[in-house]
N, C-alpha and C positions, 0 to 999 in steps of 0.2 A: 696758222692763225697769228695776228702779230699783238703785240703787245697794247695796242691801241682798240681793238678789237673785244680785246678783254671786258671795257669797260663801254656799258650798253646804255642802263638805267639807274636809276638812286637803287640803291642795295637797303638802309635803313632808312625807312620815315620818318615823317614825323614825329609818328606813336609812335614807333617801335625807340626811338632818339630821347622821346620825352619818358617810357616804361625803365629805359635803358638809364637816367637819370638819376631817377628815385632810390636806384637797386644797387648803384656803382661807387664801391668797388668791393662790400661786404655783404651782399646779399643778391643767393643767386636768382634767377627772373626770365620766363619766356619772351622772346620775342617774332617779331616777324620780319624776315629777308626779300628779299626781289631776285635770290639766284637760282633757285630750281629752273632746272630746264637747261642753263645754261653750257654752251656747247665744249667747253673746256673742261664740264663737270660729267662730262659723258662716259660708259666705260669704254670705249676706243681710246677715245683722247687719255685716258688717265692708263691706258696700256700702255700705251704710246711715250706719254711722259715718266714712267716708271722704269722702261727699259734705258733709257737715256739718262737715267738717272747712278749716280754712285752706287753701291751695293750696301755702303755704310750708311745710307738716306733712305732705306727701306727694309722695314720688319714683317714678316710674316709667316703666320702657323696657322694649323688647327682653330677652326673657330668655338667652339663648345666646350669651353672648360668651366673649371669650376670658379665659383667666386673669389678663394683665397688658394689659388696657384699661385706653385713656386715659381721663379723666372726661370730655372734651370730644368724644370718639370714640365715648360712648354713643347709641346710635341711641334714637329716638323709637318707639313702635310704632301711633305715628297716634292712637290710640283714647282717649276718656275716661278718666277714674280710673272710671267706674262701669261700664262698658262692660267696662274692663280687669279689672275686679274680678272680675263677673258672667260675663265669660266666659272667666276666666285658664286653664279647663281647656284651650280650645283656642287661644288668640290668641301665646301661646309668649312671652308678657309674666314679668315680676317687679316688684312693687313694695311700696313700704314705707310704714308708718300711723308717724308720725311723733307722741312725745307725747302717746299716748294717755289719759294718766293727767288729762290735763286735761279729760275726761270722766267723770262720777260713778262710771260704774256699772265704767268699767272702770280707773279711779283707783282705787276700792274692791277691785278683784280682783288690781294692783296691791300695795298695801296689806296685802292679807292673805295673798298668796307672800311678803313682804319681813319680814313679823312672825316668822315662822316661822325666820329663818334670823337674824334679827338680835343675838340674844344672841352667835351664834358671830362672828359680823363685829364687833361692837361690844369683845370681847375680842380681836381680833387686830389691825385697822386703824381700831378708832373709831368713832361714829356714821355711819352711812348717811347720806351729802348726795344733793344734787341728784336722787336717787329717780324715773327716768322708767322709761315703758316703748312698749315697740316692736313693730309685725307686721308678719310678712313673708309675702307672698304669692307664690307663684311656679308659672308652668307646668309640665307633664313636659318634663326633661332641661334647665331654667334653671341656668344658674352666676351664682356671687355670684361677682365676680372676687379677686386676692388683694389682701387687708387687715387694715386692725388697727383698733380700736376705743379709745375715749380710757377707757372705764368698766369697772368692776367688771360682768360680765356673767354671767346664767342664760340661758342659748337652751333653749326649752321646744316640743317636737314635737307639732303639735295635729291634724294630717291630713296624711297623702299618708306619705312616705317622702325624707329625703335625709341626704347622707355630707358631714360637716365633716371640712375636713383642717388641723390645727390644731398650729401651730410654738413653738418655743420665743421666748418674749419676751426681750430682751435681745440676741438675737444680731447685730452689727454686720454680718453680709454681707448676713444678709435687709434690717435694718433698720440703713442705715446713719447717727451719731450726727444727722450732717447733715440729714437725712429726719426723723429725730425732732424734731429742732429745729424745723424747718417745720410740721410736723404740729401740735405744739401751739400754732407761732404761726397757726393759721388753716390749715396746708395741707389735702389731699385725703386721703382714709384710702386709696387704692387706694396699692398697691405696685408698683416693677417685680418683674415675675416671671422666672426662669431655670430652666428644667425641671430641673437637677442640685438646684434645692430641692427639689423630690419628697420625697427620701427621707428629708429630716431630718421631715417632718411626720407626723404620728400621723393616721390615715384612723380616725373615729367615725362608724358607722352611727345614724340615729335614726329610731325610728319613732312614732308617735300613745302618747305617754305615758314616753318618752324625753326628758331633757333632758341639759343640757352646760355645766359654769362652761367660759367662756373668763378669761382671767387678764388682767390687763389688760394693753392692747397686743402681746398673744399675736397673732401674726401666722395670718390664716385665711383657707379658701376654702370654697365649700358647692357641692357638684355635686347639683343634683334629680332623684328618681327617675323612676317613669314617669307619678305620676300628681300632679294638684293636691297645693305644700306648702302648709300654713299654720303659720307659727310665734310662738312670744307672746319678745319677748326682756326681762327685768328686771332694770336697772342701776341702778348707783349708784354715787358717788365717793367717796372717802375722803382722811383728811388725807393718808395715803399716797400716791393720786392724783393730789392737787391738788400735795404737796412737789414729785414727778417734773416736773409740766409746772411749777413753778418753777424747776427747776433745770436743767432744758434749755431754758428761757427764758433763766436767765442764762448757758450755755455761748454761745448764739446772740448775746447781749450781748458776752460777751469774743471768741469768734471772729469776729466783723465788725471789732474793733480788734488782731484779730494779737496778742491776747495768749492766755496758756494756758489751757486750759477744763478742770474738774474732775470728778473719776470722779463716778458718782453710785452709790451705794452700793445694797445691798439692801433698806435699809430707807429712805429716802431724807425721810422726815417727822423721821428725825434730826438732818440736817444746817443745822440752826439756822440756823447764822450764814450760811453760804451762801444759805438763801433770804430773810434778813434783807439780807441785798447785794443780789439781788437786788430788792427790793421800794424799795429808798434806790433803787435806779439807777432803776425806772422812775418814781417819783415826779419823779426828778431831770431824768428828760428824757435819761440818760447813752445 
C-alpha cells in the first residue's frame, strides 16, 4: 500500500474540529474519527508492519495486570511480536507499534489526522513538534496500567471496544512534583495507583470510530473490552510541552541542592527566565 493510499477521506470533521476546539489543550474531550475500517489499521497489515519494524519500536507482554504495576514486574507472554500480533484475540497479550510515522504510508496517515487539527493547535500552543504516532493492540479484558504520557495526545478507537479512565493533570497526590521531576528526566510513565483515586477520574467508553485528546500528562488507565482492541494514538509537542519538562528539570536541579523550587504556572512557555536558568545550569554542568 503506498503512502498516498493511506489517505482516503477527512479523518476529523467538522464537529469533531469544532468539540476538539473548545477542549485544546487542558481539557480532555471525546471525539469522532473517519479511520475505522481502515486497511493499514488491519491486524495483518499491522503484523506486517511490526516485524519490519526495529525491535526497540515495539513493546509487548501480558495483557491483565494490575493498575499500579511495576515496569520491572511486567511479565513476558513468551511469544513473538508476530505471533503476539496474529494471535492477540486469544494469547491475553497487549502491545505497542512504536513510531510509526517513520513508515510512508502510515507517516502520511499520520500527517493528514495532524493537518486537520493544526490551525486550532498552532493558535493556542504553537507549531506541532516532534509529530509521532503510536498503536496499540490488546487482547479481551488487557489493562494498560495507570500513567501519564509526556505529549499532546488523540487516542483514536479503530476495532474491538475499551473504557479510558482519564484524571486531572496537575494534581500533586496523583502525581506527586517529585515523580514529575523523574519522569521527564528519563523516568517510567507508570504511576503508583491507590484505589480512593477511582473516583477523581472521568471513565470514557470508546468504540471503533470514537476517539479522546488526553491533555498532556493527564494521568490514565485503559481497561479492554471483550474483544481484540486496536487503537492509532497521534502526538505531538509543543513550546508549552517542552517549557513544563524544562522547568521541572530545573525544580530537580534546585531540589537536589536544598534550595527552593518554583511554581510552574499554567501557561509554563511563559516563564522565560526560568527556563533560560535552566538551560545556563545545564550547559554549566550546575
Amino acid at each position: 500500500m503506498t503512502a498516498h493510499s493511506a489517505i482516503s477521506a477527512q479523518i476529523f470533521d467538522e464537529d469533531a474540529q469544532r468539540i476538539f476546539a473548545g477542549a485544546y489543550p487542558d481539557v480532555p474531550v471525546k471525539l469522532h474519527h473517519g479511520l475505522a475500517g481502515h486497511p493499514l489499521l488491519a491486524i495483518e497489515a499491522l503484523a506486517g508492519l511490526a516485524e519490519r519494524m526495529p525491535a526497540a519500536s515495539v513493546e509487548y507482554n501480558l495483557g491483565k495486570l494490575p493498575l499500579g504495576v511495576r515496569p520491572e514486574d511486567t511479565p513476558s507472554n513468551g511469544l513473538s511480536l508476530g505471533e503476539t500480533i496474529r494471535t492477540i484475540e486469544s494469547n491475553g497479550s497487549w502491545a505497542v507499534l512504536k513510531n510509526v510515522e517513520r513508515d510512508a504510508a502510515y507517516g502520511a496517515l499520520l500527517d493528514a489526522a495532524l493537518a486537520e487539527l493544526a490551525p486550532i493547535v498552532d493558535a493556542r500552543t504553537g507549531a506541532m513538534l516532534n509529530r509521532e504516532a503510536f498503536i496499540f493492540l490488546s487482547s479481551p479484558g488487557s489493562v494498560t496500567p495507570f500513567h501519564m504520557d509526556p505529549e499532546h495526545n488523540i487516542l483514536l478507537q479503530i476495532m474491538g471496544e475499551k473504557v479510558m479512565t482519564v484524571f486531572p493533570a496537575g494534581d500533586e497526590e496523583l502525581v506527586p512534583a517529585v515523580q514529575s521531576e523523574a519522569f521527564h528526566a528519563g523516568g517510567h510513565r507508570n504511576l503508583h495507583w491507590r484505589e480512593h483515586f477511582r473516583e477523581r477520574g472521568t471513565a470514557v467508553r470508546l468504540l471503533p470510530g470514537d476517539a479522546i485528546h488526553v491533555p498532556v500528562k493527564a494521568p490514565h488507565f485503559v481497561e479492554n473490552g471483550a474483544g481484540v482492541s486496536i487503537s492509532l494514538s497521534v502526538t505531538w509537542r509543543s513550546e508549552r510541552s517542552v517549557a513544563e519538562s524544562e522547568l521541572h528539570g530545573l525544580n530537580a536541579l534546585l531540589r537536589r541542592r536544598g534550595l527552593p523550587v518554583g511554581r510552574i504556572g499554567t501557561a509554563p512557555e511563559r516563564q522565560g527566565a526560568r527556563r533560560l536558568a535552566y538551560r545556563i545550569m545545564r550547559k554549566l554542568g550546575v
